[in-house]
PQR file of N, CA, C, O and H, with PARSE charges and radii, in Angstrom:
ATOM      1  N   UNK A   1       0.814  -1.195   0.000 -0.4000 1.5000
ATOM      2  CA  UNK A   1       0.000   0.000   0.000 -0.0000 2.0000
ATOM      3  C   UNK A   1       0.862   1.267   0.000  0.5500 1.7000
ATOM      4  O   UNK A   1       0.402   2.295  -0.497 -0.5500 1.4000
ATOM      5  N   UNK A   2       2.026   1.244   0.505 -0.4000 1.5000
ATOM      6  CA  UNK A   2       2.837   2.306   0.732 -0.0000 2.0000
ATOM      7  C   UNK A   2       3.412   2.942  -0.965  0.5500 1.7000
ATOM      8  O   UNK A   2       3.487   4.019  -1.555 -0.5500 1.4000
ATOM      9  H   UNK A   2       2.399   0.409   0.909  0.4000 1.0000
ATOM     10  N   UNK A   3       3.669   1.736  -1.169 -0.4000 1.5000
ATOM     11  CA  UNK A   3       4.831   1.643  -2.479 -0.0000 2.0000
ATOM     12  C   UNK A   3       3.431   2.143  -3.612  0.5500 1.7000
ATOM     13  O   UNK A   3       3.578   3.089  -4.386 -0.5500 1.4000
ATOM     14  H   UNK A   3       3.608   0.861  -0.689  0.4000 1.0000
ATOM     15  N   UNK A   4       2.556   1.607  -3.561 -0.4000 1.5000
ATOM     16  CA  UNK A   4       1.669   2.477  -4.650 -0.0000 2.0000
ATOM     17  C   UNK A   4       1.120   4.121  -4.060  0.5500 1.7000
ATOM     18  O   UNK A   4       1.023   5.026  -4.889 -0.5500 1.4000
ATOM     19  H   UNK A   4       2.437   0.839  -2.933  0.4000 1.0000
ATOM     20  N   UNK A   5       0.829   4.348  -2.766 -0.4000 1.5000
ATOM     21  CA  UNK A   5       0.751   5.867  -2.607 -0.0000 2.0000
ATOM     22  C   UNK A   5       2.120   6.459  -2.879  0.5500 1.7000
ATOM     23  O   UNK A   5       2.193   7.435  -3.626 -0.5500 1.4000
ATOM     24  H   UNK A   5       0.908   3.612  -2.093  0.4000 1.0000
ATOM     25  N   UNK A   6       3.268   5.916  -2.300 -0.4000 1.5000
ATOM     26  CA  UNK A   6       4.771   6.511  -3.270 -0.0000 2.0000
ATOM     27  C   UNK A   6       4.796   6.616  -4.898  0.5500 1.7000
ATOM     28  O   UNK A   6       5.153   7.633  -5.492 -0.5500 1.4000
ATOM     29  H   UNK A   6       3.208   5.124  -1.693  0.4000 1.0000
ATOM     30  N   UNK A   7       4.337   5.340  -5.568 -0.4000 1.5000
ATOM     31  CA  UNK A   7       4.287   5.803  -6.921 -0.0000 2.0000
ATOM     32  C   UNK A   7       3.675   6.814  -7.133  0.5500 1.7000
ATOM     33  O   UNK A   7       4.298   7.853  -7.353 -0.5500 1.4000
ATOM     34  H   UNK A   7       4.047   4.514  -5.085  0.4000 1.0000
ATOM     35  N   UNK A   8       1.741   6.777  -7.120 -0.4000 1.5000
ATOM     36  CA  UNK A   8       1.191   7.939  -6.749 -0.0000 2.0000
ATOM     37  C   UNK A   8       1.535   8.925  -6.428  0.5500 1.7000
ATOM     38  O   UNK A   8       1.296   9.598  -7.431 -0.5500 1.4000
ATOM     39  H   UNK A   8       1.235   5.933  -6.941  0.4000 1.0000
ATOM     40  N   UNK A   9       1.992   9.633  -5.654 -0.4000 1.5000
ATOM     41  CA  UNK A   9       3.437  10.809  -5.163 -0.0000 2.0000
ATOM     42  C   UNK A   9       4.089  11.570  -6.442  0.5500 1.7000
ATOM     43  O   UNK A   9       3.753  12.686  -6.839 -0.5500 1.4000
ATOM     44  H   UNK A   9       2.186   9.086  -4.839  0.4000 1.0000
ATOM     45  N   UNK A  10       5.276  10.580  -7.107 -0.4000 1.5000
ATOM     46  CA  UNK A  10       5.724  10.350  -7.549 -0.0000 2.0000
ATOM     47  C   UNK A  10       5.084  11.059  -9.399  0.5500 1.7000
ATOM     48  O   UNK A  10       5.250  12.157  -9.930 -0.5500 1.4000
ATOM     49  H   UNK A  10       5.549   9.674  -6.784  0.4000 1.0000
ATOM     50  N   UNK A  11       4.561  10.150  -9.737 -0.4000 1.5000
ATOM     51  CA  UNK A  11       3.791  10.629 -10.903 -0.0000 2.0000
ATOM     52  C   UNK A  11       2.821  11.979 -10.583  0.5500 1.7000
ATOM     53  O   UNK A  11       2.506  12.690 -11.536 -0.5500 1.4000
ATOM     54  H   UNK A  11       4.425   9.258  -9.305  0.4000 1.0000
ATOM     55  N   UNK A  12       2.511  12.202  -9.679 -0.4000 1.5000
ATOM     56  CA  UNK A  12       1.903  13.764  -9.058 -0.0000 2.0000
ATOM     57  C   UNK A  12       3.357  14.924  -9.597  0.5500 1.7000
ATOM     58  O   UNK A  12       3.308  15.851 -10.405 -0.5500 1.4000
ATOM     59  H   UNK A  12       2.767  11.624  -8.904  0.4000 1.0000
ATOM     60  N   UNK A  13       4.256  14.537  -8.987 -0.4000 1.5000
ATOM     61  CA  UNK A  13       5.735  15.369  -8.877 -0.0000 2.0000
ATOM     62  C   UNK A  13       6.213  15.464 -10.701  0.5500 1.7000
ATOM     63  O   UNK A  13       6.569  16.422 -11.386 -0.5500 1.4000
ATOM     64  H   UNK A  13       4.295  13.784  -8.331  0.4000 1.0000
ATOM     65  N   UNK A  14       6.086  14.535 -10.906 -0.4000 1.5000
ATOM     66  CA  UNK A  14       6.854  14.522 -12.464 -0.0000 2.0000
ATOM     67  C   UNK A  14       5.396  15.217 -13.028  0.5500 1.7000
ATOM     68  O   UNK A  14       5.547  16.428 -12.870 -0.5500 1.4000
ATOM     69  H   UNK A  14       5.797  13.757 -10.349  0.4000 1.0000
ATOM     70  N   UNK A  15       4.285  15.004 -13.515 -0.4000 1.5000
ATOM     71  CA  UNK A  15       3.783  15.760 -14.239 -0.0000 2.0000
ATOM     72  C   UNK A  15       3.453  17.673 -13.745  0.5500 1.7000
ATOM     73  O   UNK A  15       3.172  18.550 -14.561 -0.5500 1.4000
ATOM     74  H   UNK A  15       4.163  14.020 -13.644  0.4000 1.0000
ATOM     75  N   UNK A  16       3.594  17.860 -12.309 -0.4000 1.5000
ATOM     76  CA  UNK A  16       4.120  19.242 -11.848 -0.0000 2.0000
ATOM     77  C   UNK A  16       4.906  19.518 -12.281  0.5500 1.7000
ATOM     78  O   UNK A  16       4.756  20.739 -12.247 -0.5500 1.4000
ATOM     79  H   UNK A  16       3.823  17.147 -11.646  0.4000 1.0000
ATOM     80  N   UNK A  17       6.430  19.232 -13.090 -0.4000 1.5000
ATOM     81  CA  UNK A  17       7.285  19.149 -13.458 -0.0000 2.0000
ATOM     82  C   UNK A  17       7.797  19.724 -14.771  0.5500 1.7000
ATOM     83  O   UNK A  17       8.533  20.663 -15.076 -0.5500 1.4000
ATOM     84  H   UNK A  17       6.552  18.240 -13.118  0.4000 1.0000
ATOM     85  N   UNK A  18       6.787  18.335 -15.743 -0.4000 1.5000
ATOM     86  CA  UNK A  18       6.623  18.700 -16.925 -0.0000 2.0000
ATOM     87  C   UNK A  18       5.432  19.698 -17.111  0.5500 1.7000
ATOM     88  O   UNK A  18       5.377  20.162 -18.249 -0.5500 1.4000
ATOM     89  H   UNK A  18       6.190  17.572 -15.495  0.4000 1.0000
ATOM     90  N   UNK A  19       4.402  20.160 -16.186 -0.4000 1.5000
ATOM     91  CA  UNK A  19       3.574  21.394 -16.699 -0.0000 2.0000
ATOM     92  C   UNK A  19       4.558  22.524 -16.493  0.5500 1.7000
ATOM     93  O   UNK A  19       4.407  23.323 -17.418 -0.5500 1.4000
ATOM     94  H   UNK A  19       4.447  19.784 -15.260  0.4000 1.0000
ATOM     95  N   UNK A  20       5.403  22.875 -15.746 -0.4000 1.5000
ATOM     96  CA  UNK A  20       6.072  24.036 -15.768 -0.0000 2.0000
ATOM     97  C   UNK A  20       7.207  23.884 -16.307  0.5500 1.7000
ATOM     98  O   UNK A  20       8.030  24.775 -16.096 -0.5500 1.4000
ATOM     99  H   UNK A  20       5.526  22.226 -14.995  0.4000 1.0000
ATOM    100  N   UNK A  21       7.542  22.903 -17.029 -0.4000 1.5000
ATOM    101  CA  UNK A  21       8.643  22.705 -18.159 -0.0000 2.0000
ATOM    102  C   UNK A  21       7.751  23.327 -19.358  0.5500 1.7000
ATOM    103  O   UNK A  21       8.377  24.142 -20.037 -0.5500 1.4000
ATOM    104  H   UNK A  21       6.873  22.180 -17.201  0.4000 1.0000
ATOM    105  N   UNK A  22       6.864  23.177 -19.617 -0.4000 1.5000
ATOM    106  CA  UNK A  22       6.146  23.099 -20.466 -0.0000 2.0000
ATOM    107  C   UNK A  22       5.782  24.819 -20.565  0.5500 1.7000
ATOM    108  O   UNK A  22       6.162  25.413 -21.574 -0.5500 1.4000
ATOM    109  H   UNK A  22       6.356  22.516 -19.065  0.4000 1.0000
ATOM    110  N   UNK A  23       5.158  25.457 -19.657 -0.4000 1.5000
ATOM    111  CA  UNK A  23       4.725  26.538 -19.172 -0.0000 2.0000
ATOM    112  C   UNK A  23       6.038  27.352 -19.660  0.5500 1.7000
ATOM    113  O   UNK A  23       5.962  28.119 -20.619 -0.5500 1.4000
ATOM    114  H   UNK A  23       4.850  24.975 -18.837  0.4000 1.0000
ATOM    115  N   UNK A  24       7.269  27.142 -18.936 -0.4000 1.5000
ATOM    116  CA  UNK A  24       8.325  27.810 -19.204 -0.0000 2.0000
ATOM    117  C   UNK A  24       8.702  28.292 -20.852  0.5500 1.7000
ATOM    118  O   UNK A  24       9.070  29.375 -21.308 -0.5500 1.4000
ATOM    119  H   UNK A  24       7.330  26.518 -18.157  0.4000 1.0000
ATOM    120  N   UNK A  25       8.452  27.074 -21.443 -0.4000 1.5000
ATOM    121  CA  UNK A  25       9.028  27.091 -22.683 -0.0000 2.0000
ATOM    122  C   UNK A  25       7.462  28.235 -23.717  0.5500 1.7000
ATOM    123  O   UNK A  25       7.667  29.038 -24.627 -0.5500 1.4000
ATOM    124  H   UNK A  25       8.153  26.194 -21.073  0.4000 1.0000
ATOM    125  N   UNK A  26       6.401  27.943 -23.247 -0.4000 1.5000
ATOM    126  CA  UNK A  26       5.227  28.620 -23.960 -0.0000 2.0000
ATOM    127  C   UNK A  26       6.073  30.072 -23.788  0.5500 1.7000
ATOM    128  O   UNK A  26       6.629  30.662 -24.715 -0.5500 1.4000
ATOM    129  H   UNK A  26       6.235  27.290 -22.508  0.4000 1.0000
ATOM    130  N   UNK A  27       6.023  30.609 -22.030 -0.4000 1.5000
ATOM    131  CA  UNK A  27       6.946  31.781 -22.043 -0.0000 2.0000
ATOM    132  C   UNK A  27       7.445  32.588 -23.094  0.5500 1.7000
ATOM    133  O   UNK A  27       7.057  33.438 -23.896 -0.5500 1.4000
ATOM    134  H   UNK A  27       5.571  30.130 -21.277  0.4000 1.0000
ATOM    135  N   UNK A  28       8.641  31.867 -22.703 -0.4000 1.5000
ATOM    136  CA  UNK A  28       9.732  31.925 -23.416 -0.0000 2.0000
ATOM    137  C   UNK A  28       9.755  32.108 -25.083  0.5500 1.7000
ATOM    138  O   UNK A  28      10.550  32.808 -25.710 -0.5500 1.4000
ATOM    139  H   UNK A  28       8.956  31.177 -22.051  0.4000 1.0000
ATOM    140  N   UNK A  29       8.717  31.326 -25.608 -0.4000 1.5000
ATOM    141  CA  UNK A  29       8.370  31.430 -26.799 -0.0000 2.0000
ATOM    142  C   UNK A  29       7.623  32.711 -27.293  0.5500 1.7000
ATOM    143  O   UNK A  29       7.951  33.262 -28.343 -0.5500 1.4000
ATOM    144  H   UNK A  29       8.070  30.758 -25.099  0.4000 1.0000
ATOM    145  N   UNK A  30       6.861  33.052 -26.697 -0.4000 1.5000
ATOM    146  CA  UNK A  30       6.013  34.218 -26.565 -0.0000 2.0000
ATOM    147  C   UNK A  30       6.588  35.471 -26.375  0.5500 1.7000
ATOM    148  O   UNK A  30       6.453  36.447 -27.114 -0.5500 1.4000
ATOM    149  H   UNK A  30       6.594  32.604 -25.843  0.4000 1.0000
ATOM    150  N   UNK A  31       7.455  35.373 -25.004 -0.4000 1.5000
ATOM    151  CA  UNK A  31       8.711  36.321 -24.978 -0.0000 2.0000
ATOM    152  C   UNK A  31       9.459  36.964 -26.216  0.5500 1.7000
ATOM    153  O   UNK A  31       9.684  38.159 -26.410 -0.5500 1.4000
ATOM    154  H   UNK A  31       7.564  34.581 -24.404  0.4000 1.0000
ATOM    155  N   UNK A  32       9.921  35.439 -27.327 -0.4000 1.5000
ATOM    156  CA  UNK A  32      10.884  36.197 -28.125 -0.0000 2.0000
ATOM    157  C   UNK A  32      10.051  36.650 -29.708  0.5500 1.7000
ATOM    158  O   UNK A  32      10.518  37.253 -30.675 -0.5500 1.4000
ATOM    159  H   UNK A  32       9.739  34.468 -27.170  0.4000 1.0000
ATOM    160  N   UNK A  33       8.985  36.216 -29.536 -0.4000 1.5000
ATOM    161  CA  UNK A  33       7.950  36.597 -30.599 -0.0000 2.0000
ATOM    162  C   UNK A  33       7.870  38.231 -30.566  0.5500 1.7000
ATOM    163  O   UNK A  33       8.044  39.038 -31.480 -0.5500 1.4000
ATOM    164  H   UNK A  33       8.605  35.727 -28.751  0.4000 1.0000
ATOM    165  N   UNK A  34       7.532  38.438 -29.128 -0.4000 1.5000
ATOM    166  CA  UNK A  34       7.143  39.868 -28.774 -0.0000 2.0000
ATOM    167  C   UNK A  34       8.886  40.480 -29.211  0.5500 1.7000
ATOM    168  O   UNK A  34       8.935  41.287 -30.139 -0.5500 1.4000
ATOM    169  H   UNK A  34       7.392  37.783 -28.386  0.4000 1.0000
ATOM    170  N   UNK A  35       9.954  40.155 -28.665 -0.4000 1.5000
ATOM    171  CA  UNK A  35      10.756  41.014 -28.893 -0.0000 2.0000
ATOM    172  C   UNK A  35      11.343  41.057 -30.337  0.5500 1.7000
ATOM    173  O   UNK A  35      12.051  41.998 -30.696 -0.5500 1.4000
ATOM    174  H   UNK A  35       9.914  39.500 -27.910  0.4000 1.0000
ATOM    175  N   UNK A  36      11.076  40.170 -31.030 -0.4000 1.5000
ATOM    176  CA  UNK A  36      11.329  40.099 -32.392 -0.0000 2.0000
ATOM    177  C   UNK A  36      10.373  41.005 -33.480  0.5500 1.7000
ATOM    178  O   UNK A  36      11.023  41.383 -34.455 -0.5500 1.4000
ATOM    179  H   UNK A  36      10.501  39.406 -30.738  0.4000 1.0000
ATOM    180  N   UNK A  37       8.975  41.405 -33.474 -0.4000 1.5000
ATOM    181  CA  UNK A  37       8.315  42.263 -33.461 -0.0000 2.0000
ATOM    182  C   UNK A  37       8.559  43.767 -32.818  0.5500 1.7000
ATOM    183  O   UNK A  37       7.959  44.697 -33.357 -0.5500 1.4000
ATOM    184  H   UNK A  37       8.447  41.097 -32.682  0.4000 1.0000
ATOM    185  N   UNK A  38       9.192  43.970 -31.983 -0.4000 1.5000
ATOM    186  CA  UNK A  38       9.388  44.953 -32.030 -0.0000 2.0000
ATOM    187  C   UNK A  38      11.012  45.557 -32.419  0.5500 1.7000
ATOM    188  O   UNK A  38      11.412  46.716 -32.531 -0.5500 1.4000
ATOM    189  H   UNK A  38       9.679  43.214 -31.545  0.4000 1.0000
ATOM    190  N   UNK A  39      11.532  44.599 -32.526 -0.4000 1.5000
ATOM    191  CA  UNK A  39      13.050  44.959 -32.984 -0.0000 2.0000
ATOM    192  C   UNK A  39      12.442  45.179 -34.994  0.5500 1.7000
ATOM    193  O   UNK A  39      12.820  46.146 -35.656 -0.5500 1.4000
ATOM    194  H   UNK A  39      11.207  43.658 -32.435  0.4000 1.0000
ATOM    195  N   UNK A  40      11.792  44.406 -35.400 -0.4000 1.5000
ATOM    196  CA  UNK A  40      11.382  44.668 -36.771 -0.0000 2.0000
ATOM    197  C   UNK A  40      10.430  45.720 -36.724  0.5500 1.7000
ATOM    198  O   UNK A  40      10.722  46.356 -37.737 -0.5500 1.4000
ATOM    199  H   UNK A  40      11.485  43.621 -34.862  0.4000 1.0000
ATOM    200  N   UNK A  41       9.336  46.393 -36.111 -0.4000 1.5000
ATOM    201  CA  UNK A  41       8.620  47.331 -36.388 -0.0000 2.0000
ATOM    202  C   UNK A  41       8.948  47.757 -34.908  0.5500 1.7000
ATOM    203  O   UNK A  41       8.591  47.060 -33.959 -0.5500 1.4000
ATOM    204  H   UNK A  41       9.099  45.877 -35.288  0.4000 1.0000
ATOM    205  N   UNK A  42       9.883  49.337 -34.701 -0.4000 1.5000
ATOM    206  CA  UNK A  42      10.053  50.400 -33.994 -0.0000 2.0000
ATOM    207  C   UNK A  42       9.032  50.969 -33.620  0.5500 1.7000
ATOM    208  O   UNK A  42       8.308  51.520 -34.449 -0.5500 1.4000
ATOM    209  H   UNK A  42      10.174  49.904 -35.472  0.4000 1.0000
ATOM    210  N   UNK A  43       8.822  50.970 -32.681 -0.4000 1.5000
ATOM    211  CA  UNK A  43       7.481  52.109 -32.510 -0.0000 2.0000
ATOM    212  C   UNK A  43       7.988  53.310 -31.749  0.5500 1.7000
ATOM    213  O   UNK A  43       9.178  53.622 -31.797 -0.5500 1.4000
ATOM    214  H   UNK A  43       9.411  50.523 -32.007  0.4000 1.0000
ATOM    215  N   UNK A  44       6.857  54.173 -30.853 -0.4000 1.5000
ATOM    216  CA  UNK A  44       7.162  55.310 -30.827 -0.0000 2.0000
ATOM    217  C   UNK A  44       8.311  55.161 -29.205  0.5500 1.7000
ATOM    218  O   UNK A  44       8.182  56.161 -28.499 -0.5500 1.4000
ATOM    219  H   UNK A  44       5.890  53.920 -30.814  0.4000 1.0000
ATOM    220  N   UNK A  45       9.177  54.248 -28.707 -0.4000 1.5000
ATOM    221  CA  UNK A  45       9.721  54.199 -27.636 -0.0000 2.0000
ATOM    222  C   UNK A  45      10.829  55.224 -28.465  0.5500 1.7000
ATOM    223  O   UNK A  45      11.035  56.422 -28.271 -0.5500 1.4000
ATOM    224  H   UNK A  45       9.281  53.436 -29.281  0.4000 1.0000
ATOM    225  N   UNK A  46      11.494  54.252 -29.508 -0.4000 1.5000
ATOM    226  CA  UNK A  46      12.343  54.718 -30.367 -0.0000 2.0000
ATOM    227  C   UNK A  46      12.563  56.455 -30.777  0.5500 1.7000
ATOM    228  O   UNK A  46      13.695  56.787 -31.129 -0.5500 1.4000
ATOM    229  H   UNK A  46      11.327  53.279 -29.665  0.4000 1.0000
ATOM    230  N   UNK A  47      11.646  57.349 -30.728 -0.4000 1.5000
ATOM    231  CA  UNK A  47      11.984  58.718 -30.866 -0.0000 2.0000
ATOM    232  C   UNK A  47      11.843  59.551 -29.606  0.5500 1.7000
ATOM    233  O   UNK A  47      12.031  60.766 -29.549 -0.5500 1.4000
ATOM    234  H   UNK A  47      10.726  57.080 -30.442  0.4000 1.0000
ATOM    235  N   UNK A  48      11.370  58.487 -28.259 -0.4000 1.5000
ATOM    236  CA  UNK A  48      11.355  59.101 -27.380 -0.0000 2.0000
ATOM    237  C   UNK A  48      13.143  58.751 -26.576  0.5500 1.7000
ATOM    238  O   UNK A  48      13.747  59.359 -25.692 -0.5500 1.4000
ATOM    239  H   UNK A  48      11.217  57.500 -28.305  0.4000 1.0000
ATOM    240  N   UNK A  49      13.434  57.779 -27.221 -0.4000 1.5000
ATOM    241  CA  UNK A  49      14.941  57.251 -27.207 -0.0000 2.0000
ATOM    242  C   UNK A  49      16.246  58.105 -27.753  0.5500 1.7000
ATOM    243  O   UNK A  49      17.383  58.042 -27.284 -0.5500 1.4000
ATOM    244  H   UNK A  49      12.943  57.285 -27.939  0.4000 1.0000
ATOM    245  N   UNK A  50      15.843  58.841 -28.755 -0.4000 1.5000
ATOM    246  CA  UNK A  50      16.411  59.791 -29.503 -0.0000 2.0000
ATOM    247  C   UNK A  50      16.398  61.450 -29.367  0.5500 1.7000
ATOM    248  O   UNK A  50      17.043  62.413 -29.780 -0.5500 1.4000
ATOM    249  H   UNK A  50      14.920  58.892 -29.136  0.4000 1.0000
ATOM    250  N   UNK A  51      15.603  61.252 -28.782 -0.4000 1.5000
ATOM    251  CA  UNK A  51      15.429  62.915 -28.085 -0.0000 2.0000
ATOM    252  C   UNK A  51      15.929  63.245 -26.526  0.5500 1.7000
ATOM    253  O   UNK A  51      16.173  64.353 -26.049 -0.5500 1.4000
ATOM    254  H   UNK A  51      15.079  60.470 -28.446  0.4000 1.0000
ATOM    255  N   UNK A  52      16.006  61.932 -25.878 -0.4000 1.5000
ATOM    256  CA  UNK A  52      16.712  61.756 -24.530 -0.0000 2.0000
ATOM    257  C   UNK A  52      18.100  61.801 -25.209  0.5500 1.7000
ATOM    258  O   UNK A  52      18.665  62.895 -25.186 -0.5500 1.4000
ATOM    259  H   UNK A  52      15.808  61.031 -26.265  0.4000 1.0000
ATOM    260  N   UNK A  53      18.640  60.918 -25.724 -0.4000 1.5000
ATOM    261  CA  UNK A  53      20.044  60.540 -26.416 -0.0000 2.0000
ATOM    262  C   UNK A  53      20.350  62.244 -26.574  0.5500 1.7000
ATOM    263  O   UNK A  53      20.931  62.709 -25.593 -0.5500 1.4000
ATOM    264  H   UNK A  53      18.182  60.029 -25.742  0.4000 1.0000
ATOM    265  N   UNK A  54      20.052  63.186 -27.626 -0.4000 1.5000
ATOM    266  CA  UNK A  54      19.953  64.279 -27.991 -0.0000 2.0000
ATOM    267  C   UNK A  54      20.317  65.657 -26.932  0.5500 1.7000
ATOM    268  O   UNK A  54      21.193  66.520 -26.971 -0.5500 1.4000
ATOM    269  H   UNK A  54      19.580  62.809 -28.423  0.4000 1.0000
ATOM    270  N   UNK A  55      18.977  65.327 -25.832 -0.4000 1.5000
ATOM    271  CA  UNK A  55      19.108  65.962 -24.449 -0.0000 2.0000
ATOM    272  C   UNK A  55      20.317  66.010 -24.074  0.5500 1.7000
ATOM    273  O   UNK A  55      21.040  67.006 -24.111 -0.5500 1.4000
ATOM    274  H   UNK A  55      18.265  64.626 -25.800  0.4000 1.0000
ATOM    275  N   UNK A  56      20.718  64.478 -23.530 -0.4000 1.5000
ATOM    276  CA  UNK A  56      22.318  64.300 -23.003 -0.0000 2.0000
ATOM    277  C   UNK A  56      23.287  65.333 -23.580  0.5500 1.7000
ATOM    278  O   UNK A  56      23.954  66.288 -23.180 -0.5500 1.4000
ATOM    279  H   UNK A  56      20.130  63.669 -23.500  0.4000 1.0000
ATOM    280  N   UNK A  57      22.992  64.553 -24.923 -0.4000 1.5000
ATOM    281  CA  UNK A  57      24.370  64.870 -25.761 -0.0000 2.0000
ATOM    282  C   UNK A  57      24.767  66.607 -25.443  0.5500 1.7000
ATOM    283  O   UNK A  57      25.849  67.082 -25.096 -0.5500 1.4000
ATOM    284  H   UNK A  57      22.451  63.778 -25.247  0.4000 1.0000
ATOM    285  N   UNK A  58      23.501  67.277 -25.699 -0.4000 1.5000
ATOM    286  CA  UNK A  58      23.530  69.136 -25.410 -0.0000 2.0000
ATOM    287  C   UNK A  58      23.623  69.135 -23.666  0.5500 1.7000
ATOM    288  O   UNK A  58      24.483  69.993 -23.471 -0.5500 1.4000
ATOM    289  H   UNK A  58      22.622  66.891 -25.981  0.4000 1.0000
ATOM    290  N   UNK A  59      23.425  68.902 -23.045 -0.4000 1.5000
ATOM    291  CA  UNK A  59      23.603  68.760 -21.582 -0.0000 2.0000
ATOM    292  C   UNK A  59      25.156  68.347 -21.226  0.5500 1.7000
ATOM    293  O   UNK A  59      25.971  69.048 -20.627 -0.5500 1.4000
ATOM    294  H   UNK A  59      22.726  68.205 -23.204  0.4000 1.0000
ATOM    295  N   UNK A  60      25.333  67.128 -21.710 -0.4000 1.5000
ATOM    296  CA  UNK A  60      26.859  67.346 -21.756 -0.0000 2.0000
ATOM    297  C   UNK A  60      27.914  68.472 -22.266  0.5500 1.7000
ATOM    298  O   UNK A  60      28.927  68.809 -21.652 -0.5500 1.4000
ATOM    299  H   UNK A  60      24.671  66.558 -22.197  0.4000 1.0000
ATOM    300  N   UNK A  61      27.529  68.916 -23.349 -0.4000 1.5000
ATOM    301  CA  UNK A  61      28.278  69.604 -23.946 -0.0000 2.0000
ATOM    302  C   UNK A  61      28.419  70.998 -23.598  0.5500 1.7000
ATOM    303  O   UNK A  61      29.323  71.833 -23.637 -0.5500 1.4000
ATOM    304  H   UNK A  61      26.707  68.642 -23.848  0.4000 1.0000
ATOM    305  N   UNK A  62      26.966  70.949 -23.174 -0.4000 1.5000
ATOM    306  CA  UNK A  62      26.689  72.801 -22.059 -0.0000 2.0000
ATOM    307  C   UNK A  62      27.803  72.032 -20.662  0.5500 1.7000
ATOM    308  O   UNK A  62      28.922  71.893 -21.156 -0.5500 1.4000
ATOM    309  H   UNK A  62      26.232  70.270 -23.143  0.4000 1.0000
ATOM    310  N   UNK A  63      27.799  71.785 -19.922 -0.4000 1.5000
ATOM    311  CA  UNK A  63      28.598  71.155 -19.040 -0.0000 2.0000
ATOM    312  C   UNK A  63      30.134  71.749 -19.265  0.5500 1.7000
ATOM    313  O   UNK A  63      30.724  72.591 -18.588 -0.5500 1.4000
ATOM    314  H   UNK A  63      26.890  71.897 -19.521  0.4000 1.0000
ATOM    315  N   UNK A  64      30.641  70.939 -20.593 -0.4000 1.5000
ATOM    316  CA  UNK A  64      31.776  70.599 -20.089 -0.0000 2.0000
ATOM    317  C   UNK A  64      32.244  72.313 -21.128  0.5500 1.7000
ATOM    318  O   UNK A  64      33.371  72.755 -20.905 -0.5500 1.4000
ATOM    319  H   UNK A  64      30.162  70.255 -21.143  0.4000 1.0000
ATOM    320  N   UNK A  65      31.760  72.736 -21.677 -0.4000 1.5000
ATOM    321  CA  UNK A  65      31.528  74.019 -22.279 -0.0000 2.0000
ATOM    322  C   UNK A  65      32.104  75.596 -21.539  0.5500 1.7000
ATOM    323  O   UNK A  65      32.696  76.595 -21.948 -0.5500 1.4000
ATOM    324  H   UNK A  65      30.844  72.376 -21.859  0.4000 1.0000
ATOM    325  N   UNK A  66      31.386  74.993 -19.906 -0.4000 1.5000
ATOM    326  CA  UNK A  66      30.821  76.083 -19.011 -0.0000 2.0000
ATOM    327  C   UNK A  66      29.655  76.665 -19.418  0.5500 1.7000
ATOM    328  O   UNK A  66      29.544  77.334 -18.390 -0.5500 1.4000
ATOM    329  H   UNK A  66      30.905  74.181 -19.574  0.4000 1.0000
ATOM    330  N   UNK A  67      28.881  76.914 -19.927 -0.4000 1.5000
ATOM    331  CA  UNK A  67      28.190  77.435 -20.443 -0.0000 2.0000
ATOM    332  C   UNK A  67      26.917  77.330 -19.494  0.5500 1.7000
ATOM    333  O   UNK A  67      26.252  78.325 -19.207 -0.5500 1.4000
ATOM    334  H   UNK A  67      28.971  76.371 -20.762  0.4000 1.0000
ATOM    335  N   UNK A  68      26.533  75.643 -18.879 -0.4000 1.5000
ATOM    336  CA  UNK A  68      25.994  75.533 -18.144 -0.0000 2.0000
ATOM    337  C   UNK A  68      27.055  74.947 -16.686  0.5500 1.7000
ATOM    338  O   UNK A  68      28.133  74.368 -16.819 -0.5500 1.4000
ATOM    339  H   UNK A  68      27.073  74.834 -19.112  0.4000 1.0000
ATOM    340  N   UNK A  69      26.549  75.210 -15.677 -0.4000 1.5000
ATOM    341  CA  UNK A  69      27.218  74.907 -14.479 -0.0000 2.0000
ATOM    342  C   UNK A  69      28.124  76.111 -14.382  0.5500 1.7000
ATOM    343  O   UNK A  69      28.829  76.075 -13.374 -0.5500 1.4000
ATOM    344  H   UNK A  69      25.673  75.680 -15.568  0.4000 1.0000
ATOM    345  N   UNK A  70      28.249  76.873 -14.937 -0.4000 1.5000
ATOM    346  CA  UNK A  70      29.081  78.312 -14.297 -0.0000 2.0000
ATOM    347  C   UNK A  70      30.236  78.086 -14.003  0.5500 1.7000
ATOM    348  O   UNK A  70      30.507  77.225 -13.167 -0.5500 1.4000
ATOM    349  H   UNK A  70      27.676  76.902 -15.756  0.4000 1.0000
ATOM    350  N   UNK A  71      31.484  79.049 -14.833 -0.4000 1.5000
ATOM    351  CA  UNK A  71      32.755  78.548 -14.413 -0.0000 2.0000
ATOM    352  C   UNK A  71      32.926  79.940 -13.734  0.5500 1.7000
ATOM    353  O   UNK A  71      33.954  80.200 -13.110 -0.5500 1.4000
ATOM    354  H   UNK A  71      31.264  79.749 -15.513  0.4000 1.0000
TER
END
């Protein structure tokens, strides 16, 4: 009686196992769908990416300039 509630156990544990083996990989799959879509069609992160980049770049340059920060 023991040895079949242990099997029982047992086959409980392995298919917990393989559902989140399983689960993982759907993820994961889904994951690189989404990032592959957006590496091929840019959307609007991309010019809000470029106008920060931009910011810096004049922020730095007032900086090291004096121009900003007061020498």
């Amino acid at each position: 009686m023991a040895r079949l509630v242990l099997l029982i156990c047992l086959i409980c544990v392995l298919l917990a196992l393989v559902g989140a083996a399983i689960s993982a990989l759907t993820r994961a799959a889904q994951d690189g769908r989404a990032l592959a879509r957006d590496i091929a069609a840019p959307g609007k992160g991309i010019l809000m990416e470029r106008i920060s980049y931009t910011a810096l770049i004049l922020l730095m340059l007032g900086v090291t300039s004096g121009l900003l920060g007061g020498l």
